[in-house]
Chimera marker file (.cmm) of the C-alpha trace (Angstrom):
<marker_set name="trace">
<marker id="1" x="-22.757" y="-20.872" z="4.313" r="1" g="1" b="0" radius="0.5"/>
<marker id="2" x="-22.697" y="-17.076" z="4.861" r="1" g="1" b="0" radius="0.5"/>
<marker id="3" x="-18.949" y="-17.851" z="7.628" r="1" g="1" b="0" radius="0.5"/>
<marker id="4" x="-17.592" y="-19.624" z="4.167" r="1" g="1" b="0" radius="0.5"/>
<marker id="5" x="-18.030" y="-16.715" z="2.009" r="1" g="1" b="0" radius="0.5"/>
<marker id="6" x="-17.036" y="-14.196" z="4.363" r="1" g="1" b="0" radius="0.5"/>
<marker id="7" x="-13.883" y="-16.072" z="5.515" r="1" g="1" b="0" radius="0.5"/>
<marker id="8" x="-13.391" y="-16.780" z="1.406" r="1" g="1" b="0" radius="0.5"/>
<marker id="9" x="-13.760" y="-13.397" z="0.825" r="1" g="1" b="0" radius="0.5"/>
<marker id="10" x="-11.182" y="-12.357" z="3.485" r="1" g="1" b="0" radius="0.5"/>
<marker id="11" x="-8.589" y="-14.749" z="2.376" r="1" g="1" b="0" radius="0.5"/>
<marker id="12" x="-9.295" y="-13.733" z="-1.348" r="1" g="1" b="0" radius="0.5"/>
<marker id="13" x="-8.309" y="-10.062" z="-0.404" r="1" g="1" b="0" radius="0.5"/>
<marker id="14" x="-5.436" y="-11.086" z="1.978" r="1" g="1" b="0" radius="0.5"/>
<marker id="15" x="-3.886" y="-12.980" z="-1.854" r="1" g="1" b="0" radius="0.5"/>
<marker id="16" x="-4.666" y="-9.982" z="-3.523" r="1" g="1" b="0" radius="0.5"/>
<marker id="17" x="-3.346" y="-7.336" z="-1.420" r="1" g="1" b="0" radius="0.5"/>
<marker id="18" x="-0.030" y="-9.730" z="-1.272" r="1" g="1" b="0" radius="0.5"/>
<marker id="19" x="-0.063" y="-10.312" z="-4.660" r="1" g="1" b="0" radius="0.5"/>
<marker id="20" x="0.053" y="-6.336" z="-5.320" r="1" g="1" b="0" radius="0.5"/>
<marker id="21" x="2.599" y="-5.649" z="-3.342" r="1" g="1" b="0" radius="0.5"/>
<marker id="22" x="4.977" y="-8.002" z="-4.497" r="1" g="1" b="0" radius="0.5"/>
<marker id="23" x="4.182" y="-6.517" z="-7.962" r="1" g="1" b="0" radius="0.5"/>
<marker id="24" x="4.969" y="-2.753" z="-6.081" r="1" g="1" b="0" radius="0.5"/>
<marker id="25" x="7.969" y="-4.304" z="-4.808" r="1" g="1" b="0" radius="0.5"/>
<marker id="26" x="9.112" y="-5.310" z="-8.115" r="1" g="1" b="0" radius="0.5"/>
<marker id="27" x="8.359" y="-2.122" z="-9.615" r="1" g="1" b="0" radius="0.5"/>
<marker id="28" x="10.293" y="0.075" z="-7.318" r="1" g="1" b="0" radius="0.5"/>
<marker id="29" x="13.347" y="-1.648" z="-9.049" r="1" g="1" b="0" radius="0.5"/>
<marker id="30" x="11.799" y="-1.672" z="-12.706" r="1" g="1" b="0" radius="0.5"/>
<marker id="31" x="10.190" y="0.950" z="-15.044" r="1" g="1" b="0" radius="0.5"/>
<marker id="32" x="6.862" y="2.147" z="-13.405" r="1" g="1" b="0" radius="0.5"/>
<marker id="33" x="4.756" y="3.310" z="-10.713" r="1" g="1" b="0" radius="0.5"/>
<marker id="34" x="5.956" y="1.389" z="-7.786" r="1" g="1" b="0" radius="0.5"/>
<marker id="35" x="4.835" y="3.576" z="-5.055" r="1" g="1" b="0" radius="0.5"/>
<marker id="36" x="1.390" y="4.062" z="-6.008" r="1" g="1" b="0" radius="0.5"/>
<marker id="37" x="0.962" y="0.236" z="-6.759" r="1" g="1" b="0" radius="0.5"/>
<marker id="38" x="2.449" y="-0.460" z="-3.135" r="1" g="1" b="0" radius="0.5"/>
<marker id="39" x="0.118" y="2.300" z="-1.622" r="1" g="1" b="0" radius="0.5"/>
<marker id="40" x="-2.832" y="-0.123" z="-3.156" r="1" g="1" b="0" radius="0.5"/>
<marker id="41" x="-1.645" y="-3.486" z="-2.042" r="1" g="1" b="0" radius="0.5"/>
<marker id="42" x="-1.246" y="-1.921" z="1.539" r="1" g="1" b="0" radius="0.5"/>
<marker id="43" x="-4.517" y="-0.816" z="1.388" r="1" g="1" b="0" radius="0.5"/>
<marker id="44" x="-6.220" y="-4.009" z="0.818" r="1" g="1" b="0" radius="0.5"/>
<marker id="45" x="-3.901" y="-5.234" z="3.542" r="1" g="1" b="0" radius="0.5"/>
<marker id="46" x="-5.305" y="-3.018" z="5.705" r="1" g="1" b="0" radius="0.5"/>
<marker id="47" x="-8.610" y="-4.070" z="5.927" r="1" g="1" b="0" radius="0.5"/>
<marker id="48" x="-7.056" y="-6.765" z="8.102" r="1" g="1" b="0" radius="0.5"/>
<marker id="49" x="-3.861" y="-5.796" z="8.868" r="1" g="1" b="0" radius="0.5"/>
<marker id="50" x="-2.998" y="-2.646" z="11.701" r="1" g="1" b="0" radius="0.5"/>
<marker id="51" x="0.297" y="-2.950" z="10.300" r="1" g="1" b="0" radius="0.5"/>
<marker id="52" x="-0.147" y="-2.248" z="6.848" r="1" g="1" b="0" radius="0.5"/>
<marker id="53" x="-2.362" y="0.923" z="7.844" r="1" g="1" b="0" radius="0.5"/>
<marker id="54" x="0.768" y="1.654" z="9.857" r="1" g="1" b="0" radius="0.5"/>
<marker id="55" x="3.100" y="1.305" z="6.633" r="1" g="1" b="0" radius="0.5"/>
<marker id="56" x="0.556" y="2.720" z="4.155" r="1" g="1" b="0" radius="0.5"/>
<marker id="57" x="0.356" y="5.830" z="6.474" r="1" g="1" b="0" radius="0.5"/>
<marker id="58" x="4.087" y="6.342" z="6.839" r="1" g="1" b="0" radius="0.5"/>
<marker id="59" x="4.654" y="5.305" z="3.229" r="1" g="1" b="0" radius="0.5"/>
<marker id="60" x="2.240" y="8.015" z="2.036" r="1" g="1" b="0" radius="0.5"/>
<marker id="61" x="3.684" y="11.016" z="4.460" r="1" g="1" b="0" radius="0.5"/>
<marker id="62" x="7.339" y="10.254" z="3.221" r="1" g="1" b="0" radius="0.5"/>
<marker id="63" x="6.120" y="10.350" z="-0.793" r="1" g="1" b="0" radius="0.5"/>
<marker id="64" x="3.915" y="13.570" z="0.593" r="1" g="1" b="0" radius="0.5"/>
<marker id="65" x="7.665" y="15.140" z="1.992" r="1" g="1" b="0" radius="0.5"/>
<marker id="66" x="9.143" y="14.217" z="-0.905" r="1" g="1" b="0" radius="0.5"/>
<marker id="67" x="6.359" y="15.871" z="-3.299" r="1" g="1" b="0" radius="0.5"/>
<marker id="68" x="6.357" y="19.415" z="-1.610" r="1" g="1" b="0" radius="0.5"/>
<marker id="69" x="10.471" y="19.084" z="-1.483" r="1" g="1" b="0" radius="0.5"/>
<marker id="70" x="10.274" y="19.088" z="-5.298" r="1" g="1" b="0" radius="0.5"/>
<marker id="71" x="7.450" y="21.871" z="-5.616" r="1" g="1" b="0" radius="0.5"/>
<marker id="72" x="9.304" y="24.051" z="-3.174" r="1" g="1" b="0" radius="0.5"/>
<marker id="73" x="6.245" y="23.841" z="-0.753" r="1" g="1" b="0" radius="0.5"/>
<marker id="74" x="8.789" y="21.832" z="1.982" r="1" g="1" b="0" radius="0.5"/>
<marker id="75" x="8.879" y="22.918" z="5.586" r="1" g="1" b="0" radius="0.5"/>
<marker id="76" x="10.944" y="20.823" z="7.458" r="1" g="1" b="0" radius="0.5"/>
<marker id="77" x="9.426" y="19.281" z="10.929" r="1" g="1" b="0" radius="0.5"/>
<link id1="1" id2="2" r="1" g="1" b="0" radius="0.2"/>
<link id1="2" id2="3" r="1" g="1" b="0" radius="0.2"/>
<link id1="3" id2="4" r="1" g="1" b="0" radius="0.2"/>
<link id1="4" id2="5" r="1" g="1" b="0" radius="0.2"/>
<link id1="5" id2="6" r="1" g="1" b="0" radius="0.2"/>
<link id1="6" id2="7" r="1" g="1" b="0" radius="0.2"/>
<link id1="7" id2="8" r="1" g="1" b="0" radius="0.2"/>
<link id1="8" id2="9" r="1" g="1" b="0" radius="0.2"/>
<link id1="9" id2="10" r="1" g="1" b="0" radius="0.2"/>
<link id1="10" id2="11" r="1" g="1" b="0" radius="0.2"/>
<link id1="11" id2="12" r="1" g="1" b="0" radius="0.2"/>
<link id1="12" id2="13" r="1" g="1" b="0" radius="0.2"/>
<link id1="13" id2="14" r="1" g="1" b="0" radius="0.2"/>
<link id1="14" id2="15" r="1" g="1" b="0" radius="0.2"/>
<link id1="15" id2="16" r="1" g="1" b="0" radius="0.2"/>
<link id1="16" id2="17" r="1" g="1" b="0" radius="0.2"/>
<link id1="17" id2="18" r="1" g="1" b="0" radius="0.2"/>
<link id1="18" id2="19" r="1" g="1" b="0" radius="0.2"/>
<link id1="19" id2="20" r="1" g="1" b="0" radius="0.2"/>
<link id1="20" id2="21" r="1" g="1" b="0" radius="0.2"/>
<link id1="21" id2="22" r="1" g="1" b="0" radius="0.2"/>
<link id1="22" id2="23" r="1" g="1" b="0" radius="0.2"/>
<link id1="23" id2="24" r="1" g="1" b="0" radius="0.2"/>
<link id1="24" id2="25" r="1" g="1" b="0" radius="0.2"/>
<link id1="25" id2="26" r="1" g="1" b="0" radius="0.2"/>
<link id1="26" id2="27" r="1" g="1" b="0" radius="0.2"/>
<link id1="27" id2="28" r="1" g="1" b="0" radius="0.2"/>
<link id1="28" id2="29" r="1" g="1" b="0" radius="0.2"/>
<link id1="29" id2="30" r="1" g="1" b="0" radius="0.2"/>
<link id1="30" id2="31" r="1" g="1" b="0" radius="0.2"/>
<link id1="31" id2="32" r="1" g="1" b="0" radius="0.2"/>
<link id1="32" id2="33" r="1" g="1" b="0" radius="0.2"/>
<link id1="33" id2="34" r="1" g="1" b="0" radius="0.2"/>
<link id1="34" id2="35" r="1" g="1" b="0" radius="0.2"/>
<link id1="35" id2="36" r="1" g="1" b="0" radius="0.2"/>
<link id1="36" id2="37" r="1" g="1" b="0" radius="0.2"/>
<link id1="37" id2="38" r="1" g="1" b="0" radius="0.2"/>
<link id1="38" id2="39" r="1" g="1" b="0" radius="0.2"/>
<link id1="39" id2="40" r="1" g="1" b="0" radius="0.2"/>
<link id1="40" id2="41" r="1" g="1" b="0" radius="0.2"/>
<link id1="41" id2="42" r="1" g="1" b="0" radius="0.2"/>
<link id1="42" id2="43" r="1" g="1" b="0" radius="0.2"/>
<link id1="43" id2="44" r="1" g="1" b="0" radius="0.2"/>
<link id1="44" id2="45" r="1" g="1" b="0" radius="0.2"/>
<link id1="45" id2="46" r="1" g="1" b="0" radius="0.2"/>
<link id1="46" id2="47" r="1" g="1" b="0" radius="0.2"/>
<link id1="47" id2="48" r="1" g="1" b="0" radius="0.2"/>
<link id1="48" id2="49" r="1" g="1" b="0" radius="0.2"/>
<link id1="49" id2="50" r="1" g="1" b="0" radius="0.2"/>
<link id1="50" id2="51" r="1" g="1" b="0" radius="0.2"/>
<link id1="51" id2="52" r="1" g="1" b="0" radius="0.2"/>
<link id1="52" id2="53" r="1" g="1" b="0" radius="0.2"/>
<link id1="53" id2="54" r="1" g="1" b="0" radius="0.2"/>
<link id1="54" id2="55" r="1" g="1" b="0" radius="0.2"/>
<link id1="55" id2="56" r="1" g="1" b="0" radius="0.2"/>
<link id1="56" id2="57" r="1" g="1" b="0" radius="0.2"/>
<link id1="57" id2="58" r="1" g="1" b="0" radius="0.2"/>
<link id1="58" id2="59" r="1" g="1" b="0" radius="0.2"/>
<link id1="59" id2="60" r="1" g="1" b="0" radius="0.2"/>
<link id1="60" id2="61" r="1" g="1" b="0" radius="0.2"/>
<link id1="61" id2="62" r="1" g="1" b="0" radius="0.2"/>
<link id1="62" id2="63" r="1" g="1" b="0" radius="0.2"/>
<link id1="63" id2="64" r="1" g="1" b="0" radius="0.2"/>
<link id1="64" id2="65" r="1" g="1" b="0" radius="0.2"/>
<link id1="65" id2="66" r="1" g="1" b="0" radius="0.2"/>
<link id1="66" id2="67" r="1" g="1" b="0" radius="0.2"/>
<link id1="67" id2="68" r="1" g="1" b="0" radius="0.2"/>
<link id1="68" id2="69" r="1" g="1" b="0" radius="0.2"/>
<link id1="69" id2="70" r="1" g="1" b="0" radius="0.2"/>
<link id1="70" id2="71" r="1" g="1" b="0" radius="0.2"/>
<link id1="71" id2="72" r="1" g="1" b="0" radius="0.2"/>
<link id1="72" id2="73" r="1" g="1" b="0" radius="0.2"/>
<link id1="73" id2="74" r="1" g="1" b="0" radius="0.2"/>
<link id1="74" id2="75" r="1" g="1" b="0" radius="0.2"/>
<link id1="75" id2="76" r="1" g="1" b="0" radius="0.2"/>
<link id1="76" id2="77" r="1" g="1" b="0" radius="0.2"/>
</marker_set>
């Protein structure tokens, strides 16, 4: 019983972490926080996923450039 909750659990967070970043998706091309919301689905996704760590990662050090671009705290490299 235990390999049908753990593989239930694991396909629950798989649909979740989908689920939220089609809402992200969305929201990069309506009103509101689009960025953050993808930077949760990937997370979830990356329980399971190498290549949502890889995204999440990359997604997070471009919104990090972009941050200290508008602050004035930039250095390019």
């Amino acid at each position: 019983m235990s390999w049908v909750m753990q593989h239930g659990r694991r396909i629950a967070r798989i649909i979740a972490g989908f689920a939220i970043l089609i809402i992200g998706i969305g929201l990069l091309f309506l009103p509101g926080p689009g960025i953050p919301i993808l930077l949760v689905g990937l997370t979830i996704l990356a329980v399971d996923f190498v290549w949502a760590e890889r995204l999440k990662k990359r997604l997070h050090d471009e919104a990090m450039k972009i941050v200290n671009k508008v602050r004035g705290n930039y250095k390019p490299g």
